[in-house]
MITORPA-532779 format. One record per residue: residue number from 1; residue in one letter; x, y, z of N, C-alpha, C, CB in turn. Coordinates in steps of 0.001 Angstrom, whole numbers, plus 500000, padded with zeros to 6 digits. Atoms other than C-alpha are relative to their C-alpha. Glycine has a CB too. Example, Ala and Ser with C-alpha at 12.3 -4.5 7.8 and 13.67 -1.06 7.14 Angstrom:
<pts>
<pt pos="1" code="a" n_u="500890" n_v="498810" n_w="500000" ca_u="512300" ca_v="495500" ca_w="507800" c_u="500900" c_v="501200" c_w="500000" cb_u="499008" cb_v="500027" cb_w="501246"/>
<pt pos="2" code="s" n_u="499180" n_v="498810" n_w="499940" ca_u="513670" ca_v="498940" ca_w="507140" c_u="499230" c_v="501090" c_w="500730" cb_u="500414" cb_v="500462" cb_w="498585"/>
</pts>
This chain:
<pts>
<pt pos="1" code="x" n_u="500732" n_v="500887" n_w="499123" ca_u="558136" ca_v="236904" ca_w="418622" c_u="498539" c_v="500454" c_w="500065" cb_u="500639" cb_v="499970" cb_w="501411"/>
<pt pos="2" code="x" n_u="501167" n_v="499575" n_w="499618" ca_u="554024" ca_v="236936" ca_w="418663" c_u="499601" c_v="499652" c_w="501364" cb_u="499139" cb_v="499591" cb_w="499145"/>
<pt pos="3" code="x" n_u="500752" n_v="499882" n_w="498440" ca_u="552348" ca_v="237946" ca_w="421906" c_u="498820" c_v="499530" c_w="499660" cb_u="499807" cb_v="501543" cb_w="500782"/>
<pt pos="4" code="x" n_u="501764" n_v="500232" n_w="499621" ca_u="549139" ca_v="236273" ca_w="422944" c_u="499616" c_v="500594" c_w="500732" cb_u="499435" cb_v="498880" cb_w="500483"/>
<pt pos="5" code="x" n_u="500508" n_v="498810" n_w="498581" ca_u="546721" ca_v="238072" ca_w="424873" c_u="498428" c_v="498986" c_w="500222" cb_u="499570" cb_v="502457" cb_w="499295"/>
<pt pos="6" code="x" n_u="500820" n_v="500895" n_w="499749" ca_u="543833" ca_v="236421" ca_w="426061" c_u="498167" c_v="501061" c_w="500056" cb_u="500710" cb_v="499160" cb_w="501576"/>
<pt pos="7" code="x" n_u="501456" n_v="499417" n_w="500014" ca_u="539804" ca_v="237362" ca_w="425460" c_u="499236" c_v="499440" c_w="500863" cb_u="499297" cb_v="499896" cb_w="498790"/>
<pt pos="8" code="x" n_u="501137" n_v="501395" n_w="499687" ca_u="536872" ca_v="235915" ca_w="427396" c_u="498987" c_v="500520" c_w="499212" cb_u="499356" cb_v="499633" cb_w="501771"/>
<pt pos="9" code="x" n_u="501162" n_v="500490" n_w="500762" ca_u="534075" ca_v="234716" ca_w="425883" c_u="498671" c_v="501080" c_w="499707" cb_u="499494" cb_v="498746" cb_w="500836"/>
<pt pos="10" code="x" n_u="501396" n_v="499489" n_w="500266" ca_u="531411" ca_v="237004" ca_w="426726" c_u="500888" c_v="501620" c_w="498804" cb_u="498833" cb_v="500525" cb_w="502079"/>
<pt pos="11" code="x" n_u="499494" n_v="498832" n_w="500421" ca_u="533816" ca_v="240203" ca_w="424924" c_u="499804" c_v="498908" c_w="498143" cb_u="501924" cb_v="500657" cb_w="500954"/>
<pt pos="12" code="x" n_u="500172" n_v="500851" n_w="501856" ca_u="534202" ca_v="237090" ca_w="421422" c_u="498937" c_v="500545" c_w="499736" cb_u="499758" cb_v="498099" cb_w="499670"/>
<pt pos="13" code="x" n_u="501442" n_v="500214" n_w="500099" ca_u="530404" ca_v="236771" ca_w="421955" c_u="499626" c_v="501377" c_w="498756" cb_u="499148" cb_v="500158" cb_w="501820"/>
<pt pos="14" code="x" n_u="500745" n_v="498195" n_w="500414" ca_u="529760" ca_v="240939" ca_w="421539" c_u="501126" c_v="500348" c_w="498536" cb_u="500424" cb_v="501744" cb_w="501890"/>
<pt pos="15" code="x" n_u="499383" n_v="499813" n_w="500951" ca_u="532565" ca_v="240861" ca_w="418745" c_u="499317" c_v="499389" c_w="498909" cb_u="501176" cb_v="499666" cb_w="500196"/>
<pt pos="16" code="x" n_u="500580" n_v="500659" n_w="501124" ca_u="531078" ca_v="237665" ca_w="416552" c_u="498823" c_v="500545" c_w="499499" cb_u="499757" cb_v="498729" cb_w="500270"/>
<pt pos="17" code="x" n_u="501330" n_v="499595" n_w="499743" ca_u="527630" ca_v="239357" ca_w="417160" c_u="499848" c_v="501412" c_w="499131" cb_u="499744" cb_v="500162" cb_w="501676"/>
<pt pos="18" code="x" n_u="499094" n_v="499244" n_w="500952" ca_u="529031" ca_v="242253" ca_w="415673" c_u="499838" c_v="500122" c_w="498425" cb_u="501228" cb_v="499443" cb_w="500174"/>
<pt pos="19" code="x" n_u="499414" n_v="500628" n_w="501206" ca_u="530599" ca_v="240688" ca_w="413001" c_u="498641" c_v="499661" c_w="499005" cb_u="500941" cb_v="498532" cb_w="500466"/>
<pt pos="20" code="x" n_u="500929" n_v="500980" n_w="500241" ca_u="527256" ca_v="239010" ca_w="412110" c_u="499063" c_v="501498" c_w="499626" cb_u="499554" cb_v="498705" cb_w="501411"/>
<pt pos="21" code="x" n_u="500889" n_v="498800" n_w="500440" ca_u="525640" ca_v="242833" ca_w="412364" c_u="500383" c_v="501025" c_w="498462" cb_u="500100" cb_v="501022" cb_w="501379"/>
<pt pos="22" code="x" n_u="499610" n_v="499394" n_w="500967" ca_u="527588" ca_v="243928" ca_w="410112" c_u="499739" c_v="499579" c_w="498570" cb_u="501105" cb_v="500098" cb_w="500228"/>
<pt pos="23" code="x" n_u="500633" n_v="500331" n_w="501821" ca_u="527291" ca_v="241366" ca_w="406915" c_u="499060" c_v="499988" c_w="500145" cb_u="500188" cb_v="498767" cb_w="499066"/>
<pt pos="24" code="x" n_u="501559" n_v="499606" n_w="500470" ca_u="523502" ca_v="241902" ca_w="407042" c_u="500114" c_v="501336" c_w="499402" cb_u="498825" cb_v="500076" cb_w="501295"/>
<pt pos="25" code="x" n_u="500419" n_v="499117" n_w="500682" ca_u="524018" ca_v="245407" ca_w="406812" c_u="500982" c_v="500237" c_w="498433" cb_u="499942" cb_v="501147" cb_w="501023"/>
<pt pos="26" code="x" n_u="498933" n_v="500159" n_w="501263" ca_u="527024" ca_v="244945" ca_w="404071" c_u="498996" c_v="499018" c_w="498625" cb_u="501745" cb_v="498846" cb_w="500731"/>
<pt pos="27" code="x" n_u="500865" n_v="500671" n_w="500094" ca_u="524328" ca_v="242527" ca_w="403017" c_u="498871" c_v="501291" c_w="498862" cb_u="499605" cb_v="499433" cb_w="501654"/>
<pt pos="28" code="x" n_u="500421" n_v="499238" n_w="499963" ca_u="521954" ca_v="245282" ca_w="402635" c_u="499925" c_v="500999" c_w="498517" cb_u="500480" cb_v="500257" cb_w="501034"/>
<pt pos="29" code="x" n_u="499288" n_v="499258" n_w="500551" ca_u="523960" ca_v="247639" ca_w="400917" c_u="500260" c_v="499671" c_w="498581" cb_u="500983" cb_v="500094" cb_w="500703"/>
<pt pos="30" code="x" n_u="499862" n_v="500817" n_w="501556" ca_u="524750" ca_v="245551" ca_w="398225" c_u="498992" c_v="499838" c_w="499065" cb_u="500324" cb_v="498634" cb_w="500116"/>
<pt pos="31" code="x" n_u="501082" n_v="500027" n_w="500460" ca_u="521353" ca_v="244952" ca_w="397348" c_u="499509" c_v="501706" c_w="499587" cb_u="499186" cb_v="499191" cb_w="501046"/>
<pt pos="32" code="x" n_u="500358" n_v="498411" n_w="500519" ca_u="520290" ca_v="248436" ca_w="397306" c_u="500961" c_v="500777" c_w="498899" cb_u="500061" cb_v="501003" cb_w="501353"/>
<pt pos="33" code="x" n_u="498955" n_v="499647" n_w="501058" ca_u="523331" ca_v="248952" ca_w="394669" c_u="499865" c_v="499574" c_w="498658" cb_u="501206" cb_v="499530" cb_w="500356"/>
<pt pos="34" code="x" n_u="500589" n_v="500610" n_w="500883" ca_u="521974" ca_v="246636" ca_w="392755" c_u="498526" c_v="500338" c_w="499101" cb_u="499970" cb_v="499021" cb_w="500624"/>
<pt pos="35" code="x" n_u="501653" n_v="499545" n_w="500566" ca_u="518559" ca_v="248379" ca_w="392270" c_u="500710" c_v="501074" c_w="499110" cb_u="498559" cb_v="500768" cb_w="501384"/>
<pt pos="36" code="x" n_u="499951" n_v="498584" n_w="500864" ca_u="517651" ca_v="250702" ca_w="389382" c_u="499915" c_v="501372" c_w="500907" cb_u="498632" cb_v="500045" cb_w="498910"/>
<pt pos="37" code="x" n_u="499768" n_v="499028" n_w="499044" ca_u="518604" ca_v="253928" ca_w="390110" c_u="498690" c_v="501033" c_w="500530" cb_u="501115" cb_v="500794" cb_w="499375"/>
<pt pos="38" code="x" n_u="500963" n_v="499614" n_w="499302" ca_u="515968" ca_v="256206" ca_w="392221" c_u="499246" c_v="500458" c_w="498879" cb_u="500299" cb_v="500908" cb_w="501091"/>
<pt pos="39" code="x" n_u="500601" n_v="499257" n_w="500876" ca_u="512973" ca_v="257298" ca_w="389956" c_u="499778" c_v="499520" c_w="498515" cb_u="500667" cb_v="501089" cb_w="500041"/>
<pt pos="40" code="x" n_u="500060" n_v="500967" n_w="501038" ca_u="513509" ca_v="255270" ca_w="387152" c_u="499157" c_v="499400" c_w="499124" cb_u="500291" cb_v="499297" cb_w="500339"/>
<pt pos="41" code="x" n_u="501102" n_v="501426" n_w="500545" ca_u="510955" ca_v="253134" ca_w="384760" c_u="499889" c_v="498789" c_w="501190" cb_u="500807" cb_v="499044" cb_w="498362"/>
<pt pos="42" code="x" n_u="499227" n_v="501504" n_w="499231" ca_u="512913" ca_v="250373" ca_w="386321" c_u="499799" c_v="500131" c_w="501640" cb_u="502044" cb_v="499905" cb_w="499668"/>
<pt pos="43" code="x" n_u="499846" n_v="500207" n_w="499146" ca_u="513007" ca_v="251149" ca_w="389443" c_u="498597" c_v="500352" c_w="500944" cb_u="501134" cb_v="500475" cb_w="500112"/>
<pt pos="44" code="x" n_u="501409" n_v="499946" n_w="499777" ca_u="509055" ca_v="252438" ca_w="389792" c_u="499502" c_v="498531" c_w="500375" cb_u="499267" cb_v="500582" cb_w="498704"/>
<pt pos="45" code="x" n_u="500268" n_v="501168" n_w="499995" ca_u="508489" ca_v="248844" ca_w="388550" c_u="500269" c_v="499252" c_w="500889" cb_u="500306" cb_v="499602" cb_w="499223"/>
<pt pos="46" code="x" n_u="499512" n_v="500908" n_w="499349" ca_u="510242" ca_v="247048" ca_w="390999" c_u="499517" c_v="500348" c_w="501475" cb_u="501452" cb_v="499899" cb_w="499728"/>
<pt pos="47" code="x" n_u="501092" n_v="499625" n_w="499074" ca_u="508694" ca_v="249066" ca_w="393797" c_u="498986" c_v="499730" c_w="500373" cb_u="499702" cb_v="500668" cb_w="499931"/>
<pt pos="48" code="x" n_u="501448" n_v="500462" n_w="500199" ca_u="505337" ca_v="248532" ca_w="392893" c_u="500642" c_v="498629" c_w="500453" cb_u="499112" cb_v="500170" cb_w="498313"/>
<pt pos="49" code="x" n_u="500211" n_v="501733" n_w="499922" ca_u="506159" ca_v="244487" ca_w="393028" c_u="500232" c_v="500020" c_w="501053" cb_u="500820" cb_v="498865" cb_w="499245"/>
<pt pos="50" code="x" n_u="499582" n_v="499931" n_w="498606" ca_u="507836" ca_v="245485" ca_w="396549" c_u="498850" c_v="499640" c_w="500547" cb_u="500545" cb_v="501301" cb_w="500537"/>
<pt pos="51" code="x" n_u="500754" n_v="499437" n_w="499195" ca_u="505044" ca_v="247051" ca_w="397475" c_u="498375" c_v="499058" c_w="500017" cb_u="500003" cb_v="501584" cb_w="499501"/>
<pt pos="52" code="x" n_u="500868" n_v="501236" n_w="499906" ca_u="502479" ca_v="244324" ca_w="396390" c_u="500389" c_v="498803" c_w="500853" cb_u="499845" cb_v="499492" cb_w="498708"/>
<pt pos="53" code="x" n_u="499337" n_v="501285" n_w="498965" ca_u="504597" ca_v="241588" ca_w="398266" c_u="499966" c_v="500683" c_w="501070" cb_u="501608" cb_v="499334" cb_w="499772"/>
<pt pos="54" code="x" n_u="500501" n_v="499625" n_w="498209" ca_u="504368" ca_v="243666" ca_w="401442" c_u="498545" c_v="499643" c_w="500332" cb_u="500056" cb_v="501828" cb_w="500417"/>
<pt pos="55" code="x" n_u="501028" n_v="500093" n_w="499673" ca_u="500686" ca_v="243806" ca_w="401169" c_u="499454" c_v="498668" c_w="500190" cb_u="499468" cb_v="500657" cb_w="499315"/>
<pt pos="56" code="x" n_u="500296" n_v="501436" n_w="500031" ca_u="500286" ca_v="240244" ca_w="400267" c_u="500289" c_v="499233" c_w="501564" cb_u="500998" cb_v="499334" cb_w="498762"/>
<pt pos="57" code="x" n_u="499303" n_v="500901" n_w="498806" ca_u="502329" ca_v="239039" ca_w="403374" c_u="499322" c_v="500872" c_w="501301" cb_u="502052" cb_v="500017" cb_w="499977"/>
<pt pos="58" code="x" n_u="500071" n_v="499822" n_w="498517" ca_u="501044" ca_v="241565" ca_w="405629" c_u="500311" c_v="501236" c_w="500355" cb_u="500824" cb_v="499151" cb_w="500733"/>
<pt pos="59" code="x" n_u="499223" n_v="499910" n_w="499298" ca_u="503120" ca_v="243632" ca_w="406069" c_u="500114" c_v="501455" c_w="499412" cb_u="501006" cb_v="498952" cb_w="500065"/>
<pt pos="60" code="x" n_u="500361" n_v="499003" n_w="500119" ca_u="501715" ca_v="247000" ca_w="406133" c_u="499114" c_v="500469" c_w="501502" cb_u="499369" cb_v="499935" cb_w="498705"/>
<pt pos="61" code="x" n_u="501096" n_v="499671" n_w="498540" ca_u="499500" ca_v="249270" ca_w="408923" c_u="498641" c_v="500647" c_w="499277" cb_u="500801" cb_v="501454" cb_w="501374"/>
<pt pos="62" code="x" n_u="501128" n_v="499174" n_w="500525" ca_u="496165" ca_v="250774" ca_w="408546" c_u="499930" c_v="500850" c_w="501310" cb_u="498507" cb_v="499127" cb_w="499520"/>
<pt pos="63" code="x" n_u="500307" n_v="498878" n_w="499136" ca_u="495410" ca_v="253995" ca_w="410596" c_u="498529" c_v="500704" c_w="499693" cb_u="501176" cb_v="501051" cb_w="499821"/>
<pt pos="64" code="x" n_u="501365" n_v="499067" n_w="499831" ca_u="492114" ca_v="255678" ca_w="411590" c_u="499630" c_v="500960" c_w="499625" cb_u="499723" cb_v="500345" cb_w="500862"/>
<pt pos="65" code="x" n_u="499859" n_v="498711" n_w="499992" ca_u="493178" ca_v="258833" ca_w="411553" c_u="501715" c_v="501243" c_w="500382" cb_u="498872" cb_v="500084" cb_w="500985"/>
<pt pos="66" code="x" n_u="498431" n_v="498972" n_w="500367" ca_u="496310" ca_v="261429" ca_w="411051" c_u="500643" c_v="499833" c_w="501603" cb_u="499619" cb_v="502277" cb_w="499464"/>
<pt pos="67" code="x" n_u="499336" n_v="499588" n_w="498625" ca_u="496952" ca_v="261357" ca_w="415237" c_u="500557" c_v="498540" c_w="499915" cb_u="498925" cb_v="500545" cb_w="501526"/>
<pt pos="68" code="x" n_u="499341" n_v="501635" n_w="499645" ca_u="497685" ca_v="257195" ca_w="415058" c_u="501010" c_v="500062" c_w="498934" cb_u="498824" cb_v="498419" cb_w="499792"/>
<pt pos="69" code="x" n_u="498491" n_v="500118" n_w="500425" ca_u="500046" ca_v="257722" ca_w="412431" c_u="501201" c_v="500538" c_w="500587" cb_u="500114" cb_v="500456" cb_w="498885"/>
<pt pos="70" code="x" n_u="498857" n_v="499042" n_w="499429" ca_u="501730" ca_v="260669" ca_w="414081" c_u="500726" c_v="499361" c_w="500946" cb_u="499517" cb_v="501278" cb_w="500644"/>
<pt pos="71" code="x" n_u="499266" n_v="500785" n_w="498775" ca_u="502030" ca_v="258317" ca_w="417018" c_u="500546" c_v="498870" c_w="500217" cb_u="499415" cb_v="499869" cb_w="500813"/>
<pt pos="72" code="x" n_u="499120" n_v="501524" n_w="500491" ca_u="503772" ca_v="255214" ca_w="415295" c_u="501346" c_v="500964" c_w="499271" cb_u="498849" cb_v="498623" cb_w="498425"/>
<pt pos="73" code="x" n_u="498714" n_v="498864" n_w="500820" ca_u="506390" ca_v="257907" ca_w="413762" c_u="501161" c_v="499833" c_w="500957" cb_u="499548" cb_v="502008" cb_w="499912"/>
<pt pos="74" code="x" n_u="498611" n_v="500160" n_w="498597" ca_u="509893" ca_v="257521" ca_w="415799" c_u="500382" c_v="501364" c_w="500136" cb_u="501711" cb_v="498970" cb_w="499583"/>
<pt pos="75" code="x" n_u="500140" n_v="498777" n_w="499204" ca_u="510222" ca_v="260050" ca_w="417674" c_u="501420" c_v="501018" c_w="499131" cb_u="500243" cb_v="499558" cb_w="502016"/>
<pt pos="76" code="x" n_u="499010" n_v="498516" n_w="500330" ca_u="513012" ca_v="261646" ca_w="415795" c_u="499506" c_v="500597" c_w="498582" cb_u="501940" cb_v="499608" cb_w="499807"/>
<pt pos="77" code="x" n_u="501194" n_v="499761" n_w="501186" ca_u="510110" ca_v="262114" ca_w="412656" c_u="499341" c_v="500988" c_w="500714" cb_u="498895" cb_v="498650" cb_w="499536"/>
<pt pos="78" code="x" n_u="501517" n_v="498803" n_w="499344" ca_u="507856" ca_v="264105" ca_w="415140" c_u="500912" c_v="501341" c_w="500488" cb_u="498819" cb_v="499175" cb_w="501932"/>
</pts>
């Protein structure tokens, strides 16, 4: 005989939510498996193009000086 048991909504919510955190990082993972391996020709190359599409979009910092980097570092870096 199967037992039902009953959930509410806000416990689904924090489960689907979850669920949803997880294939990004499964997501993720996959991709990075897919790259040439560290150090590479291949995988220099593909860096660099990274690292031009960050700049292009943005999506980089500029700092003044060695103390404003130190102090964008997460605290478990410092």
């Amino acid at each position: 005989m199967a037992q039902a048991s009953s959930v509410d909504t806000k416990t689904i919510q924090k489960i689907l939510s979850r669920l949803d955190q997880l294939s990004e990082d499964i997501k993720e993972i996959k991709k990075k498996l897919s790259e040439p391996p560290y150090g590479s020709e291949e995988w220099w190359t593909l860096s660099d193009k990274k690292a031009r599409e960050d700049i292009k979009a943005g999506r980089y910092k500029v700092f003044s000086k060695p103390d404003d980097l130190i102090q964008d570092l997460p605290k478990s870096l410092k």
